[in-house]
PyMOL CGO cylinders between C-alpha atoms (Angstrom):
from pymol import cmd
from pymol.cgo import CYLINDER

trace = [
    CYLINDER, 139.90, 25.70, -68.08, 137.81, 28.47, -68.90, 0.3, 1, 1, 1, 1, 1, 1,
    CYLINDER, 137.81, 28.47, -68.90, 133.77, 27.96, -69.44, 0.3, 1, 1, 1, 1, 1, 1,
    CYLINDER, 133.77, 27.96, -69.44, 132.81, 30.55, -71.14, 0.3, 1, 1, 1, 1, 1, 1,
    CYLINDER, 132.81, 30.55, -71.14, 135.84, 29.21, -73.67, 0.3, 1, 1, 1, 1, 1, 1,
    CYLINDER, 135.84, 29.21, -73.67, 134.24, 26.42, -74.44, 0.3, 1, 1, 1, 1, 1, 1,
    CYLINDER, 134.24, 26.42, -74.44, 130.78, 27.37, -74.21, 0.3, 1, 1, 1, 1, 1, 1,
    CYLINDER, 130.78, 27.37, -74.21, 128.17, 26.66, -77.03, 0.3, 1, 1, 1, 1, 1, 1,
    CYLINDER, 128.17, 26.66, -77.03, 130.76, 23.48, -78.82, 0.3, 1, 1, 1, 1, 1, 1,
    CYLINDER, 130.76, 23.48, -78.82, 128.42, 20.77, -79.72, 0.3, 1, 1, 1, 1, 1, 1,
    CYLINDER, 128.42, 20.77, -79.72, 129.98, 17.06, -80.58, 0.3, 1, 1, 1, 1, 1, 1,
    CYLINDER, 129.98, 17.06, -80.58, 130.12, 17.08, -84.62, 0.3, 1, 1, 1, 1, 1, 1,
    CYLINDER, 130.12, 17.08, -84.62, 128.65, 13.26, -84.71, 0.3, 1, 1, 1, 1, 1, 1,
    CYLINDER, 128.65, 13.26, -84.71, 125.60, 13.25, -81.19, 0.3, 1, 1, 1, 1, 1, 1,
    CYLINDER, 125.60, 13.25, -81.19, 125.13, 17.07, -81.12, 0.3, 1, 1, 1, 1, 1, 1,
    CYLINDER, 125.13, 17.07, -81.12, 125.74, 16.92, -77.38, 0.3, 1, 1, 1, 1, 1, 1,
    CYLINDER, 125.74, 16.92, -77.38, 127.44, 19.35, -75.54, 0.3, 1, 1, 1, 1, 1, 1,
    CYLINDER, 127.44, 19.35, -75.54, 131.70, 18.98, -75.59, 0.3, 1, 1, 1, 1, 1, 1,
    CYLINDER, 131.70, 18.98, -75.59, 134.29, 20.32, -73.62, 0.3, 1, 1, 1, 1, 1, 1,
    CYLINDER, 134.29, 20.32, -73.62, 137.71, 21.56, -74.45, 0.3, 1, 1, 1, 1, 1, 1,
    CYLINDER, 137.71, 21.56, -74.45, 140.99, 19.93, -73.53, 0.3, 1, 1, 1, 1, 1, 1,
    CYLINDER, 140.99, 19.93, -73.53, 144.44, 20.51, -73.83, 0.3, 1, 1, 1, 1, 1, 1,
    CYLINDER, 144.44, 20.51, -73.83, 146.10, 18.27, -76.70, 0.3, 1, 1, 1, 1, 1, 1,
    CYLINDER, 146.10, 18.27, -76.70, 148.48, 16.25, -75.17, 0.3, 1, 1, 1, 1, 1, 1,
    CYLINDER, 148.48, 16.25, -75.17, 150.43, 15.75, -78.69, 0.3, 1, 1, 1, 1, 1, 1,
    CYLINDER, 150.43, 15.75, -78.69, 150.88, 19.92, -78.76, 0.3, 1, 1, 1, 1, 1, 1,
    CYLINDER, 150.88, 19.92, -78.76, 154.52, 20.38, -79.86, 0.3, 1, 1, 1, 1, 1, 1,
    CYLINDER, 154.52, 20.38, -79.86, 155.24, 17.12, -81.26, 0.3, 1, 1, 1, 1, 1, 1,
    CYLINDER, 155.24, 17.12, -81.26, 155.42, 16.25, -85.06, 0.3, 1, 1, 1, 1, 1, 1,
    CYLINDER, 155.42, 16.25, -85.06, 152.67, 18.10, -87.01, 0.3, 1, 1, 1, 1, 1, 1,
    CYLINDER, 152.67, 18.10, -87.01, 150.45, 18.74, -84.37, 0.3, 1, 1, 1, 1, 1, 1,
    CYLINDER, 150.45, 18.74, -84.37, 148.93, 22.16, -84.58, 0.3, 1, 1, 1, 1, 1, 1,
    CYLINDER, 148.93, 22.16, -84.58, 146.17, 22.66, -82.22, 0.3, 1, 1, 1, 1, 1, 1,
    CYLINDER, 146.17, 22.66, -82.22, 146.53, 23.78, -78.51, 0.3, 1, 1, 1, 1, 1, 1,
    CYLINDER, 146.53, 23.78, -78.51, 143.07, 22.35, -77.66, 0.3, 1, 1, 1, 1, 1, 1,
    CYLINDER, 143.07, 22.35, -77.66, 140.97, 19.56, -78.55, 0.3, 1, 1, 1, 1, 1, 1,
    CYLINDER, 140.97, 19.56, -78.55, 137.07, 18.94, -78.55, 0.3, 1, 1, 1, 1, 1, 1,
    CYLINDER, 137.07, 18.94, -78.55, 135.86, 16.05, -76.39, 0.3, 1, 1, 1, 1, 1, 1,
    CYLINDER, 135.86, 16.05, -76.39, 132.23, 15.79, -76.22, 0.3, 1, 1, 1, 1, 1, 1,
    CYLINDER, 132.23, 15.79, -76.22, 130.87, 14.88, -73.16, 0.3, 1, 1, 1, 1, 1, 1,
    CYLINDER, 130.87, 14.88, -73.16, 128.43, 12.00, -73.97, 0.3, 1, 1, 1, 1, 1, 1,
    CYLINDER, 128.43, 12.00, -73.97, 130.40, 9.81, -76.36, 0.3, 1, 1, 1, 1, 1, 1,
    CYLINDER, 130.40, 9.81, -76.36, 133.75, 10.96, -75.76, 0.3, 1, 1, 1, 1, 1, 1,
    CYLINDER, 133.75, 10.96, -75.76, 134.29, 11.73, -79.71, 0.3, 1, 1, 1, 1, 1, 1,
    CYLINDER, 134.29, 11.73, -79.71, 137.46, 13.93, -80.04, 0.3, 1, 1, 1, 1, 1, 1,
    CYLINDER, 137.46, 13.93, -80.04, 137.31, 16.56, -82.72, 0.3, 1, 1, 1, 1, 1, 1,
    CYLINDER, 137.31, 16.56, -82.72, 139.32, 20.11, -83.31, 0.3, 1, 1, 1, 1, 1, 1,
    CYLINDER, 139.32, 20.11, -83.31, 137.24, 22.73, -82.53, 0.3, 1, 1, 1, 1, 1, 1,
    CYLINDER, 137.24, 22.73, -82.53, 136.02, 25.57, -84.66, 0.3, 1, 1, 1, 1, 1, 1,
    CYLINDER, 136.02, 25.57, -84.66, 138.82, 28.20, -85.94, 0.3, 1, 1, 1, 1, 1, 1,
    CYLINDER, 138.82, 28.20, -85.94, 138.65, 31.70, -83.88, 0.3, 1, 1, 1, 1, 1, 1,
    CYLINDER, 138.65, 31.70, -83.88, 138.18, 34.63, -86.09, 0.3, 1, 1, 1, 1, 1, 1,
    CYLINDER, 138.18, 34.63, -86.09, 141.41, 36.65, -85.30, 0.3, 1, 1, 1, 1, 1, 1,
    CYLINDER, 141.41, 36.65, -85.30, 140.48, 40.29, -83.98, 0.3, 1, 1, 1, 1, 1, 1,
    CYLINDER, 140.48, 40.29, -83.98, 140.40, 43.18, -86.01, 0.3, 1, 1, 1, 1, 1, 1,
    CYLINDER, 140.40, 43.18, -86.01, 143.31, 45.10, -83.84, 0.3, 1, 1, 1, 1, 1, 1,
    CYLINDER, 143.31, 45.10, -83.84, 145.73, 42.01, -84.23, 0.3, 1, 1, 1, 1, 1, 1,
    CYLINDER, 145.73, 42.01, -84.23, 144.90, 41.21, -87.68, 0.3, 1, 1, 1, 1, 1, 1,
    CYLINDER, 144.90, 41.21, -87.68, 145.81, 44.16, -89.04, 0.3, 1, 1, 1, 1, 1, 1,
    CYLINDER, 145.81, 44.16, -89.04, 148.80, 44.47, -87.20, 0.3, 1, 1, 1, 1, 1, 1,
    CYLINDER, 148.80, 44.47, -87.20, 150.44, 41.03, -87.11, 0.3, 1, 1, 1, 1, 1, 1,
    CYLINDER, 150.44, 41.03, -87.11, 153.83, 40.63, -88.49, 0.3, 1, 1, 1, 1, 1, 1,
    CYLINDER, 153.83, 40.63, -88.49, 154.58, 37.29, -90.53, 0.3, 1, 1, 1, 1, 1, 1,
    CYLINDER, 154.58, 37.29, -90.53, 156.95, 35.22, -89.30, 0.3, 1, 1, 1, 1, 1, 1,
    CYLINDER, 156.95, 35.22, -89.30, 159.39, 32.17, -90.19, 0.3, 1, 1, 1, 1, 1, 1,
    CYLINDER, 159.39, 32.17, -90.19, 161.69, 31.88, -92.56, 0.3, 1, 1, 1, 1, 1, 1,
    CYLINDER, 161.69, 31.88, -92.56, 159.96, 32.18, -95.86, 0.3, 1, 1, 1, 1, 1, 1,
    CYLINDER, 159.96, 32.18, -95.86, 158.93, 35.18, -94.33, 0.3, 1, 1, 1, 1, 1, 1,
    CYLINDER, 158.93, 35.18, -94.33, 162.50, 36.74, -93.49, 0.3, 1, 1, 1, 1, 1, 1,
    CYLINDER, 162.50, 36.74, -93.49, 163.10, 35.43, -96.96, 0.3, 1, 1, 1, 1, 1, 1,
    CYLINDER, 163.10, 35.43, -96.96, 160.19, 37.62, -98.78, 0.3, 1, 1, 1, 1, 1, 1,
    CYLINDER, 160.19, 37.62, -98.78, 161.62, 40.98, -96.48, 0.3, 1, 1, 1, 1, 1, 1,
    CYLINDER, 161.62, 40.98, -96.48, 165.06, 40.13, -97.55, 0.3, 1, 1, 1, 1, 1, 1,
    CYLINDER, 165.06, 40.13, -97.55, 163.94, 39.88, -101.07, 0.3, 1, 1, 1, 1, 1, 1,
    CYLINDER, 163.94, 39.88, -101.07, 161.97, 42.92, -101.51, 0.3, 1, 1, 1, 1, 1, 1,
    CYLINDER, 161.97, 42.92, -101.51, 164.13, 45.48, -99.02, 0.3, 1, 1, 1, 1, 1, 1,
    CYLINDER, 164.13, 45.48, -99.02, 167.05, 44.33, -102.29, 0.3, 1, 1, 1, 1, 1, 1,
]
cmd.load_cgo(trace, "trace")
């Protein structure tokens, strides 16, 4: 796990300083989030902040899924 990842995360409920783990439930159901937020005093889990996508990818990031294929297949008609 990187450091400098997870450096500056404060716990949302003791302000103490948390560390970032991998979320075991990644892949199953609904579950989003690659990572999880443990703080390292009261062991509070939380998801941590959203990253701000770079300006490079942004810009150039194709949608995908199917509503996606859908809209192309729509609009190249």
């Amino acid at each position: 796990m990187d450091d400098e990842q997870g450096a500056g995360l404060r716990c949302r409920i003791c302000r103490q300083p948390a560390r970032l783990a991998p979320n075991p439930y990644y892949g199953t159901g609904l579950s989003v989030h690659r990572q999880i937020q443990v703080c390292t005093r009261c062991s509070a889990i939380s998801f941590p902040p959203p990253e701000e996508p770079d300006e490079t990818e942004a810009g150039t990031a194709t949608p995908t899924g199917w509503r996606a294929r859908l809209g192309a297949w729509l609009h190249a008609s």
